[in-house]
DSSP file (Angstrom, degrees, kcal/mol; ACC not computed):
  #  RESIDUE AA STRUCTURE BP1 BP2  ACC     N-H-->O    O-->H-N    N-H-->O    O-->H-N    TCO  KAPPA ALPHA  PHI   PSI    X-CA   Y-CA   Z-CA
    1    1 A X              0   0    0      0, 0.0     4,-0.1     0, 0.0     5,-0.1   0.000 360.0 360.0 360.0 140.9  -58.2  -70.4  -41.6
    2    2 A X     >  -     0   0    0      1,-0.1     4,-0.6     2,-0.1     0, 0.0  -0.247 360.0-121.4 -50.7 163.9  -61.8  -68.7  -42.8
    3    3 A X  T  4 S+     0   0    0      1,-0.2     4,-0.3     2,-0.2     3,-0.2   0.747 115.1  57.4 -89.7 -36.4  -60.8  -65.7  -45.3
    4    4 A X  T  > S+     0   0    0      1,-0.2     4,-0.9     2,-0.2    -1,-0.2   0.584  97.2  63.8 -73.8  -9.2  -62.6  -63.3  -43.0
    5    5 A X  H >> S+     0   0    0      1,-0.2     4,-3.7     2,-0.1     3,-1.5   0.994  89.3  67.5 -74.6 -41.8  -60.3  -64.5  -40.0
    6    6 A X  H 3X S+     0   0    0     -4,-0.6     4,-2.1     1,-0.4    -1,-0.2   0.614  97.0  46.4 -69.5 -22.4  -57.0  -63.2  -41.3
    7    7 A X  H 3> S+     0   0    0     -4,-0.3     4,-2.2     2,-0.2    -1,-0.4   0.760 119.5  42.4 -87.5   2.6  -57.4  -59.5  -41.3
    8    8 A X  H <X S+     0   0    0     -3,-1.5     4,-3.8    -4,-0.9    -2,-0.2   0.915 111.1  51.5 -79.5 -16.5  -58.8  -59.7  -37.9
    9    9 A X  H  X S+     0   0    0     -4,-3.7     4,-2.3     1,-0.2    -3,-0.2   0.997 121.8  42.8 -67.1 -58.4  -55.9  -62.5  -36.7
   10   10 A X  H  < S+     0   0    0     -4,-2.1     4,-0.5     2,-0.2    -1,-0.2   0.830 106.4  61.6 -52.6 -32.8  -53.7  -59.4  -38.5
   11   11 A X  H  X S+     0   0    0     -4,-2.2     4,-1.0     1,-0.2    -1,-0.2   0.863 109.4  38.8 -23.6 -60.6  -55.7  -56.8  -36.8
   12   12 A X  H  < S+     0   0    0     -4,-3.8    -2,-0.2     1,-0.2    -1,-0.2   0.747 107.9  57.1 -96.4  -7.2  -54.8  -57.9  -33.4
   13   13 A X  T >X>S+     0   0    0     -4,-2.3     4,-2.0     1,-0.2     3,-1.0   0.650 108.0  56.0 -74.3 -24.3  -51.0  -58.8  -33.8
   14   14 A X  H 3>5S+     0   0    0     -4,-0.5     4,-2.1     1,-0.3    -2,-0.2   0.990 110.2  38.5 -74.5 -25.6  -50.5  -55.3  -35.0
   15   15 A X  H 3X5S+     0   0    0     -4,-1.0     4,-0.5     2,-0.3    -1,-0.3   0.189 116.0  56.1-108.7  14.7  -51.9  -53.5  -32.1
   16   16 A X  H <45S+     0   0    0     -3,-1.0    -1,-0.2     2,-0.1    -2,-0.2   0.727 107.2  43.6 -92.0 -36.6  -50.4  -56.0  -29.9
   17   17 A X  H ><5S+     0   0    0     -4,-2.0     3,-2.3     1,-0.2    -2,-0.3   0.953 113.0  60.1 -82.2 -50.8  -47.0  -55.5  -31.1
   18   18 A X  H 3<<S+     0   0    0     -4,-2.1    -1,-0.2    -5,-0.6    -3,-0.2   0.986 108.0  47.2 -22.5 -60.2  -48.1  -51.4  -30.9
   19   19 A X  T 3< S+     0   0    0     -4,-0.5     2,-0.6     1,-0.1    -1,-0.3   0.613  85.1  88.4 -86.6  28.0  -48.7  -51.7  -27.4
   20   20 A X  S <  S-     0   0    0     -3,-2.3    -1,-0.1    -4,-0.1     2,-0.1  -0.861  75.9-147.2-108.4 117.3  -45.9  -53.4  -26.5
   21   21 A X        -     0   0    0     -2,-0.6     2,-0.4     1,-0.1    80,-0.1  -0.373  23.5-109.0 -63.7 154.5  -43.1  -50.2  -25.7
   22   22 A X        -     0   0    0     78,-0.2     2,-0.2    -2,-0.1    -1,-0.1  -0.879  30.1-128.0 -99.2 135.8  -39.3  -50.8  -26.5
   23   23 A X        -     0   0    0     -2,-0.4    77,-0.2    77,-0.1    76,-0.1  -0.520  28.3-111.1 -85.3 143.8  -37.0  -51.2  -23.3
   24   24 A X        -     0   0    0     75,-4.1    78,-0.1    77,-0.3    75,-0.0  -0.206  41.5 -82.3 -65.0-179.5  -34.0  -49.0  -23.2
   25   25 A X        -     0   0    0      2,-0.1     3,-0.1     1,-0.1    -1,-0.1   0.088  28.3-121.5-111.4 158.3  -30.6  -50.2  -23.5
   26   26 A X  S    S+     0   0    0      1,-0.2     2,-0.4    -3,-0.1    97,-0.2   0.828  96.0   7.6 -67.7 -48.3  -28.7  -51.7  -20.5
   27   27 A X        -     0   0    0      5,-0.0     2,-0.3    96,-0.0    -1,-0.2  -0.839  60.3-136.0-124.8 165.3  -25.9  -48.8  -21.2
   28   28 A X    >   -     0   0    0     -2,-0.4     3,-2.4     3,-0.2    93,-0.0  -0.953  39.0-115.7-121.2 109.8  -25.0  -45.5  -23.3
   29   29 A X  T 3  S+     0   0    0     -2,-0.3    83,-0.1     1,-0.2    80,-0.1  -0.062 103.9  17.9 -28.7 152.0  -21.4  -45.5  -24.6
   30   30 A X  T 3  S+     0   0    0      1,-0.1    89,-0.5    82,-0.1     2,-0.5   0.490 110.8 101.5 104.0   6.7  -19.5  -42.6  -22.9
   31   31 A X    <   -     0   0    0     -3,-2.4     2,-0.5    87,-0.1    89,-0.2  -0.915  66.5-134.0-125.9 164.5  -22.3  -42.3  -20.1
   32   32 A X  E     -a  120   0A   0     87,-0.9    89,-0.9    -2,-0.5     2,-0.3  -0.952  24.1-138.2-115.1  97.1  -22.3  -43.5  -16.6
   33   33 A X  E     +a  121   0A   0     -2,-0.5     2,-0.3    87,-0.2    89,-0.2  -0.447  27.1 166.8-111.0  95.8  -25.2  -45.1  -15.6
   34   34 A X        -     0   0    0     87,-3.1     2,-0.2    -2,-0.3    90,-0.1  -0.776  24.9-129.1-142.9 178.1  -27.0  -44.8  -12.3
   35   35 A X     >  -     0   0    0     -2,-0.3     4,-1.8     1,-0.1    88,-0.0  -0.502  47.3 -84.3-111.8 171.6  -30.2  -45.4   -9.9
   36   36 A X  H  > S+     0   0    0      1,-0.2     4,-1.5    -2,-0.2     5,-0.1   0.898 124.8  47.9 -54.3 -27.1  -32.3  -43.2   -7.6
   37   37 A X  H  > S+     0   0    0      2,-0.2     4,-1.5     3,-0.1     5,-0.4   0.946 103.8  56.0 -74.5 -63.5  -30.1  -43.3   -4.8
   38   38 A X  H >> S+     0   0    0      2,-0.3     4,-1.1     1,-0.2     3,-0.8   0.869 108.2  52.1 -29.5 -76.4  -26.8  -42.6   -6.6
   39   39 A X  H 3X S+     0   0    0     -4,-1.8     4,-5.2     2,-0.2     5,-0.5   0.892 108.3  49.6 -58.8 -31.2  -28.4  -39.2   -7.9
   40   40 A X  H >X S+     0   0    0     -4,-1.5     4,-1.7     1,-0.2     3,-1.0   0.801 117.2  45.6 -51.1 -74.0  -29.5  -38.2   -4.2
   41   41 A X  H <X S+     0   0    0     -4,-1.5     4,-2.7    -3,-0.8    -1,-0.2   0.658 117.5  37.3 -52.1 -62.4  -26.1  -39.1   -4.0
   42   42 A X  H 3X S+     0   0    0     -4,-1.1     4,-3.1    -5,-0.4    -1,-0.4   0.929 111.7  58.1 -65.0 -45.8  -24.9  -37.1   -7.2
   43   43 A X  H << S+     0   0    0     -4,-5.2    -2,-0.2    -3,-1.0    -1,-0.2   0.802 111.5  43.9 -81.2  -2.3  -27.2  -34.2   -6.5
   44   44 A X  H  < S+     0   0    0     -4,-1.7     3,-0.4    -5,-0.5    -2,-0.2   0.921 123.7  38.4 -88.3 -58.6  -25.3  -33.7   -2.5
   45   45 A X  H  < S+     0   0    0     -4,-2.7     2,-0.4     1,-0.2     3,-0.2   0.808 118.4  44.1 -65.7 -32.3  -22.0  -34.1   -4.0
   46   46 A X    ><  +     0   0    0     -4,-3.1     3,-2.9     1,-0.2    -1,-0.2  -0.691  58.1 169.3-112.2  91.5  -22.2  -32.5   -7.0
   47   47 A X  T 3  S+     0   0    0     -3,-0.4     2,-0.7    -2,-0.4    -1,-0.2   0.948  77.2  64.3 -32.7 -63.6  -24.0  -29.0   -6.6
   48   48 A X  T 3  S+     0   0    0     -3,-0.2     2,-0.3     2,-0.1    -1,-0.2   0.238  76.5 128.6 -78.6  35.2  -23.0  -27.9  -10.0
   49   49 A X    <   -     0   0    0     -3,-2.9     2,-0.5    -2,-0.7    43,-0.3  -0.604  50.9-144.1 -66.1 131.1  -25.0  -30.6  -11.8
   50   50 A X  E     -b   92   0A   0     41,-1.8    43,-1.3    -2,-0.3     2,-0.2  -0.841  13.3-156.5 -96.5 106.5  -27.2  -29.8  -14.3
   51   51 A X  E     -b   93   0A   0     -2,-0.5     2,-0.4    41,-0.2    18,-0.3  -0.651   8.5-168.2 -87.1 148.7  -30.3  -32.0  -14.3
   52   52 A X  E     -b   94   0A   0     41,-3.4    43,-0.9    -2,-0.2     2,-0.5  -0.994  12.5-148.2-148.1 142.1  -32.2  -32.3  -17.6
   53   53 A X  E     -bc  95  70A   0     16,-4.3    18,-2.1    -2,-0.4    43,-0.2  -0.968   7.2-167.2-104.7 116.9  -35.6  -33.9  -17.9
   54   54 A X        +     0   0    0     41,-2.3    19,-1.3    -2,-0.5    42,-0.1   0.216  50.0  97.5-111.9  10.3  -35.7  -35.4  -21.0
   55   55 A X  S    S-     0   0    0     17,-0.2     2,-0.4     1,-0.2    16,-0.2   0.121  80.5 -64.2 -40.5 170.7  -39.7  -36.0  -21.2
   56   56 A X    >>  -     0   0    0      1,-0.1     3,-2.9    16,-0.1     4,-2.3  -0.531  38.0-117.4 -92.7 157.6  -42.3  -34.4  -22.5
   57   57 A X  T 34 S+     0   0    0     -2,-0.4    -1,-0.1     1,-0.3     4,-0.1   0.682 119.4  53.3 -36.6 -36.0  -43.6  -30.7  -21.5
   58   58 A X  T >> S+     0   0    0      2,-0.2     4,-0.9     1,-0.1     3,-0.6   0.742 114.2  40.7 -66.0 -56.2  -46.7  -32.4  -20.5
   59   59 A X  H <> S+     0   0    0     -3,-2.9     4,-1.2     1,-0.3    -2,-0.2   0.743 106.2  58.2 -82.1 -40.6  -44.9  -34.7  -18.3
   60   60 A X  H 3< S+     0   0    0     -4,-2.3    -1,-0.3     1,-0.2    -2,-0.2   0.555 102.7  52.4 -84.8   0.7  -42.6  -32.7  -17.0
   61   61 A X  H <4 S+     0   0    0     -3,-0.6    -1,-0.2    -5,-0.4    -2,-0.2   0.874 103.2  69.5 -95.1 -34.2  -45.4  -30.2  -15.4
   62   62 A X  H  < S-     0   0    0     -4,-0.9     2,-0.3     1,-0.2    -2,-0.2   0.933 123.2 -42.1   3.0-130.1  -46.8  -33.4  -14.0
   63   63 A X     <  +     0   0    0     -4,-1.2    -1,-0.2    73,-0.0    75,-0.2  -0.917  67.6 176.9-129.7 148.1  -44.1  -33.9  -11.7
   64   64 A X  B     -E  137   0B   0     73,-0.9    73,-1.7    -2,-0.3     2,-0.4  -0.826  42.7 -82.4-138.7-175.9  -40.1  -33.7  -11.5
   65   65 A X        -     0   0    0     71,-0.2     3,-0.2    -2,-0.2    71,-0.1  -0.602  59.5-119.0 -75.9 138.3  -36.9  -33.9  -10.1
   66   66 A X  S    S+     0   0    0     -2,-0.4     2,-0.5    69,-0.4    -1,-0.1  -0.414 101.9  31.8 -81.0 153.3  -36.7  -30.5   -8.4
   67   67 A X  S    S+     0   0    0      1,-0.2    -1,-0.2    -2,-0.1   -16,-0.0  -0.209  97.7 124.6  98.7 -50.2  -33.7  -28.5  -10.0
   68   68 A X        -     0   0    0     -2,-0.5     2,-0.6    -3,-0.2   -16,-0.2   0.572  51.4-141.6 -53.1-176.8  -34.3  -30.3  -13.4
   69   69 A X        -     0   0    0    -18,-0.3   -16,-4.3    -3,-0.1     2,-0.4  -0.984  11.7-122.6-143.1 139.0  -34.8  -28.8  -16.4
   70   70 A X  B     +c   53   0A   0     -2,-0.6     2,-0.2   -18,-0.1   -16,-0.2  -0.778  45.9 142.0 -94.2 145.8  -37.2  -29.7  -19.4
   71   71 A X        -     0   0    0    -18,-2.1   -15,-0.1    -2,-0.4    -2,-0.1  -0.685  44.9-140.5 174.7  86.5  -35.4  -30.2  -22.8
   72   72 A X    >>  -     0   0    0     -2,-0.2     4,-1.1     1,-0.1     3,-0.7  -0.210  26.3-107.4 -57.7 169.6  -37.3  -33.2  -24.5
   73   73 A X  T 34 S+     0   0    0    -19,-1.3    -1,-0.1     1,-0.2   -18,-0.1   0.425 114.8  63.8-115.0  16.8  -35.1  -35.2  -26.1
   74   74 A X  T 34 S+     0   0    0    -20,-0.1    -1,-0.2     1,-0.0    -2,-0.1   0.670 102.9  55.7 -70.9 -26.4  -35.7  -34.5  -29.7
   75   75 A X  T <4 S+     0   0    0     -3,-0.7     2,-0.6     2,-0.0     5,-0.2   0.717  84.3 114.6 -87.3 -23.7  -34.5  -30.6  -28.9
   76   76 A X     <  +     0   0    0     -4,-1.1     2,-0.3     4,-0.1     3,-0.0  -0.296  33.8 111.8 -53.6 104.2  -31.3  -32.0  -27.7
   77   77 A X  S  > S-     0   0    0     -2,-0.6     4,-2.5     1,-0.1     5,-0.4  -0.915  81.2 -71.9-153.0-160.8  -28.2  -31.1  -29.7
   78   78 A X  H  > S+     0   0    0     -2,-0.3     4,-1.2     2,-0.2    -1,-0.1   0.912 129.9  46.0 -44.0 -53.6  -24.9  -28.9  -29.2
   79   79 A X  H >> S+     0   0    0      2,-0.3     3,-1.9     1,-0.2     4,-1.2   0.955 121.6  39.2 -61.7 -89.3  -26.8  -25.4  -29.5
   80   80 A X  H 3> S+     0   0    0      1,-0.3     4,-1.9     2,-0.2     5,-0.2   0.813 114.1  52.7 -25.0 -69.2  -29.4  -26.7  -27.2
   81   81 A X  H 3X S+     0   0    0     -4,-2.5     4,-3.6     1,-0.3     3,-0.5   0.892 108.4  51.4 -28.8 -68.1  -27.1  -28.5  -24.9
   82   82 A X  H << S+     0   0    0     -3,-1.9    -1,-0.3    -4,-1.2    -2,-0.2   0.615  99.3  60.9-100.4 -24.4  -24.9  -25.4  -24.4
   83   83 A X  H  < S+     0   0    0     -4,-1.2    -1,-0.2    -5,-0.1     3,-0.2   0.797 121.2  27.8 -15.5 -52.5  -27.6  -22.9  -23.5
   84   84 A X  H  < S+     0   0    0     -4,-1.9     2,-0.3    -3,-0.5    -2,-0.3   0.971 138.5  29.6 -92.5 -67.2  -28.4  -25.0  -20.5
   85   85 A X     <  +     0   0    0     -4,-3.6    -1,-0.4    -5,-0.2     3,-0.1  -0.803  63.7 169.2 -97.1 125.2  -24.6  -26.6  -20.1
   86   86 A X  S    S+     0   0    0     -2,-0.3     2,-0.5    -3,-0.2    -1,-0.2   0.481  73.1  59.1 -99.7 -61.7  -21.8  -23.9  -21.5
   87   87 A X    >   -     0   0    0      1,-0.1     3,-4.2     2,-0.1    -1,-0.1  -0.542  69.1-164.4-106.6 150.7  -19.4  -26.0  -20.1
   88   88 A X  T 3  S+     0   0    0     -2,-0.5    29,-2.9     1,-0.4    30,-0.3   0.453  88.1  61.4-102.1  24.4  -19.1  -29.3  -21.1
   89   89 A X  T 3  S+     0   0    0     28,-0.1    -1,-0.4    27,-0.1    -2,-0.1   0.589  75.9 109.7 -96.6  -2.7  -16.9  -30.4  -18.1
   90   90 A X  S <  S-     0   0    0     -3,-4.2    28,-0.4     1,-0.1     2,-0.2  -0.434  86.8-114.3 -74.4 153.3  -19.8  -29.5  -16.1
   91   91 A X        -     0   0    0     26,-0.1   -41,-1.8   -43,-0.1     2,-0.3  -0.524  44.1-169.6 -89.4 151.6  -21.1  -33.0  -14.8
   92   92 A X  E     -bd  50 119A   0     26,-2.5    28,-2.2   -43,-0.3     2,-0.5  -0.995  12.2-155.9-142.9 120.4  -24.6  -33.5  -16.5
   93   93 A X  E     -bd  51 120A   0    -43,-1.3   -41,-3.4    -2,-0.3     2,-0.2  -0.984   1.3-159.5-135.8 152.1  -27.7  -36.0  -16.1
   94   94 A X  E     +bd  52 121A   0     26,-5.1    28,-3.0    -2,-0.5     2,-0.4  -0.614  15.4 164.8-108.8 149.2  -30.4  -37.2  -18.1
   95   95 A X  E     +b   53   0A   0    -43,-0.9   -41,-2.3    -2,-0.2     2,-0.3  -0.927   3.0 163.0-154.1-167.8  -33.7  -38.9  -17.2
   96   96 A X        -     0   0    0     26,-0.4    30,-2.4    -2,-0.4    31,-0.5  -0.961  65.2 -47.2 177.2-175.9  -36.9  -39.6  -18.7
   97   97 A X  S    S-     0   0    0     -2,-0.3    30,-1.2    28,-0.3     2,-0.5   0.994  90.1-121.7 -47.6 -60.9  -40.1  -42.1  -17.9
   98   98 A X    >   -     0   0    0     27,-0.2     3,-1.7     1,-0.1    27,-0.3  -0.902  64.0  -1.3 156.0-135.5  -37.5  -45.2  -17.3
   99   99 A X  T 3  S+     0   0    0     -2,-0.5   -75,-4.1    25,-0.5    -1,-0.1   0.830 129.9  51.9 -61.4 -45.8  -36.9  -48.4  -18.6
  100  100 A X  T 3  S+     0   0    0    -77,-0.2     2,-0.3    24,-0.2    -1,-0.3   0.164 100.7  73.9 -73.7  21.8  -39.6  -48.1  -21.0
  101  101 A X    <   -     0   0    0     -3,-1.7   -77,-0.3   -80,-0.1     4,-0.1  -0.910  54.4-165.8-126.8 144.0  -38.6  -45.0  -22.3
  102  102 A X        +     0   0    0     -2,-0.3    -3,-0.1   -78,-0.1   -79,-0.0  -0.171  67.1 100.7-117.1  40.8  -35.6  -44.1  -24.7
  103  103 A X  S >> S+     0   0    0     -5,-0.2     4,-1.6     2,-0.1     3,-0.9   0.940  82.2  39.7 -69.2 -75.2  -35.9  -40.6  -24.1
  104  104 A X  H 3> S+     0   0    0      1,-0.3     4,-1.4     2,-0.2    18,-0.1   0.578 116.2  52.8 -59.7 -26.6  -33.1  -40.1  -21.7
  105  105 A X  H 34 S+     0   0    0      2,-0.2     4,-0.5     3,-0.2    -1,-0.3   0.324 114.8  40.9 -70.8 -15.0  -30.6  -42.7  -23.7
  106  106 A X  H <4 S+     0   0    0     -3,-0.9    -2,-0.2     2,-0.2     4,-0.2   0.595 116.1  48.2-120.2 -27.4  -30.9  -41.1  -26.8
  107  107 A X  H >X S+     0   0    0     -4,-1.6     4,-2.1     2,-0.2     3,-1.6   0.943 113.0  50.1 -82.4 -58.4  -30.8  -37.6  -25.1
  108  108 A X  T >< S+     0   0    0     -4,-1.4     3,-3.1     1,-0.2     2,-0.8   0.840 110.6  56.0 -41.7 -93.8  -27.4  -38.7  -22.9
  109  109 A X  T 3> S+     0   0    0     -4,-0.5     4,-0.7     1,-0.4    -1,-0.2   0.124  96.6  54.1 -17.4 -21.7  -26.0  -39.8  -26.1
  110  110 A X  H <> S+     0   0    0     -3,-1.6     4,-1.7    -2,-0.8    -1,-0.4   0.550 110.8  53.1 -87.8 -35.2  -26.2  -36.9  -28.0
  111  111 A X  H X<>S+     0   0    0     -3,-3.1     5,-1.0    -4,-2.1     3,-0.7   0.985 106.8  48.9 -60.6 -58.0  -24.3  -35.3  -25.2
  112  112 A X  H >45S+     0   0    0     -4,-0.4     3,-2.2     1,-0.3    -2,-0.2   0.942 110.8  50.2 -19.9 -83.4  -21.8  -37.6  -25.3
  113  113 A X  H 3<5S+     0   0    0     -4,-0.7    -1,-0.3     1,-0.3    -2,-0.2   0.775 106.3  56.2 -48.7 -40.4  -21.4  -37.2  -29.1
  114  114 A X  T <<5S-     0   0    0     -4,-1.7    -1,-0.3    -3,-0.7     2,-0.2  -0.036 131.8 -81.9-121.4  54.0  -21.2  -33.3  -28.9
  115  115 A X  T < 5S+     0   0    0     -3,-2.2    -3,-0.2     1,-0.2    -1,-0.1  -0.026  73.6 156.5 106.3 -36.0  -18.2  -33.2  -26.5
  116  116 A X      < -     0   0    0     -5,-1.0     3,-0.2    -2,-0.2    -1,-0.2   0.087  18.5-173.0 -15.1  91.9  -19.9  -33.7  -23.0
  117  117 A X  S    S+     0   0    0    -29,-2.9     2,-0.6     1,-0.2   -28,-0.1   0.908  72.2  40.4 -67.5 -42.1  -17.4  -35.2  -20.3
  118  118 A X  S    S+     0   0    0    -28,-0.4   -26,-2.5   -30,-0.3     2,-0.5  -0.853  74.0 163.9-114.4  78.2  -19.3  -36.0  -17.3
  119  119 A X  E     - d   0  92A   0     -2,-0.6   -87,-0.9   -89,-0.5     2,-0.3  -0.868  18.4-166.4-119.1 104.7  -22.6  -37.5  -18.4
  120  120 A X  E     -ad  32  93A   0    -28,-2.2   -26,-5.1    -2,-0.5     2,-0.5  -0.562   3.9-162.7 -89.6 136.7  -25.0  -39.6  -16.1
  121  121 A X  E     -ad  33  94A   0    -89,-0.9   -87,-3.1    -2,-0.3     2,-0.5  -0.961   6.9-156.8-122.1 124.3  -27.9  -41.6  -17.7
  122  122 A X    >   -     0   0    0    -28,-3.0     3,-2.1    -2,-0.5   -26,-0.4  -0.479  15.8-178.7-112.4  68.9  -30.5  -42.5  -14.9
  123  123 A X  T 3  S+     0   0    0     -2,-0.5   -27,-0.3     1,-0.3    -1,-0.2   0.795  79.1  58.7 -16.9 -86.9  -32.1  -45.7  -16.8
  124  124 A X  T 3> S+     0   0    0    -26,-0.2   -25,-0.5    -3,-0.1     4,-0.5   0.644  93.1 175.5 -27.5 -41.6  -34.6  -46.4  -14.1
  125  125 A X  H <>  -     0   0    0     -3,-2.1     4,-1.4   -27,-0.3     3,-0.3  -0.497  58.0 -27.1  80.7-147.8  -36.4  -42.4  -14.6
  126  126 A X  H  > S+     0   0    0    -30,-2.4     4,-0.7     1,-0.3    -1,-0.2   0.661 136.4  64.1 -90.1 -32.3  -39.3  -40.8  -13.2
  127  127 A X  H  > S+     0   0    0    -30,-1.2     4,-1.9   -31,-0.5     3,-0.3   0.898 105.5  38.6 -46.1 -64.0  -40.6  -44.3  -12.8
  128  128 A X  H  X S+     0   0    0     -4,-0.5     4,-1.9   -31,-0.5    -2,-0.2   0.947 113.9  56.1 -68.9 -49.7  -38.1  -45.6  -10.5
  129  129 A X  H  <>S+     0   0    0     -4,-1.4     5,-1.5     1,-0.2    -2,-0.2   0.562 113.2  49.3 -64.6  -6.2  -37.9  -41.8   -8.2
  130  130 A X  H ><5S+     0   0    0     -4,-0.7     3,-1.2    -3,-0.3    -1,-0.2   0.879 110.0  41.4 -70.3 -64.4  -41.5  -42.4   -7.9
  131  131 A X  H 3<5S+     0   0    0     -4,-1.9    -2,-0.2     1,-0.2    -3,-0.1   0.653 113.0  59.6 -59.3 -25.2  -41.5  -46.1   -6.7
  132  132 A X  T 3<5S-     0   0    0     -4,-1.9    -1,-0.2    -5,-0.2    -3,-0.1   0.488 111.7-123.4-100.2   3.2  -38.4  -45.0   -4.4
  133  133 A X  T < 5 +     0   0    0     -3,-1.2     2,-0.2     1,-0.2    -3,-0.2   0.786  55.6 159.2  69.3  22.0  -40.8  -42.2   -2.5
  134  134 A X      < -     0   0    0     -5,-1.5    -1,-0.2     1,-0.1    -2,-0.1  -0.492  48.4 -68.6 -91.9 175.4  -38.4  -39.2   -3.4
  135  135 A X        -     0   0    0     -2,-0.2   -69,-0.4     1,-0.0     2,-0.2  -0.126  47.3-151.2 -52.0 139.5  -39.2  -35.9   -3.6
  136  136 A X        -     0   0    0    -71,-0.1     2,-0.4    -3,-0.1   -71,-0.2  -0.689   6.4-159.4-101.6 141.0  -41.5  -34.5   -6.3
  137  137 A X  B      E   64   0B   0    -73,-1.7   -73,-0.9    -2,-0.2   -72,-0.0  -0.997 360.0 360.0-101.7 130.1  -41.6  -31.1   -7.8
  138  138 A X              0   0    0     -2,-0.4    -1,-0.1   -75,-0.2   -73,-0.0   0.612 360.0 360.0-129.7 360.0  -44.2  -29.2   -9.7
């Protein structure tokens, strides 16, 4: 290969492998894993859920799950957590962009870790409650 090719042949694998996002996990130890129906499902059976949008501020002003709460999921820990949650039997779910996002897995998972019994991780996100025509809040 010409000497001049190789930083552009490097050029463009780097910003190819940039735009390529990492997909979240299939599961999150300790968390229970569900889809846009389930939480309609979760948010009629359990009133006293606490929903936490684990996006950014930006995102979340955008559109949300009505009820939810914003708490990106770098500010998630115990302290944080327990503002919003005091008690950590109260049943709790995280969401975020979706599949292509590790917001909400990484946010669930810190719940989990600081004592949190009843923790729902809603892979699919904002992505999937979009695609599935539910209600928006802003």
């Amino acid at each position: 290969m010409q000497r001049w090719l190789w930083p552009l042949a490097l050029c463009l694998w780097t910003s190819a492998a940039w735009s390529e996002k990492p997909v979240a996990p299939e599961a999150v130890v300790g968390t229970t894993r569900v889809t846009a129906e389930e939480v309609v499902q979760l948010l009629q059976a359990k009133p006293g859920i606490v929903v936490i949008d684990a996006r950014r501020w930006e995102e979340f002003t955008k559109g949300h799950i009505e009820g939810s709460i914003s708490l990106v999921d770098t500010d998630v820990d115990a302290h944080n957590l327990e503002t919003h949650v005091p008690d950590r039997s109260t049943p709790v779910l995280f969401y975020c962009n979706g599949e292509r996002c590790l917001r909400s897995a990484q946010a669930s998972s810190k719940a989990v870790a600081a004592g949190y019994q009843q923790v729902y991780w809603f892979r699919g996100g904002w992505r999937e409650w979009l695609d599935k025509g539910l209600p928006v809040a802003h």
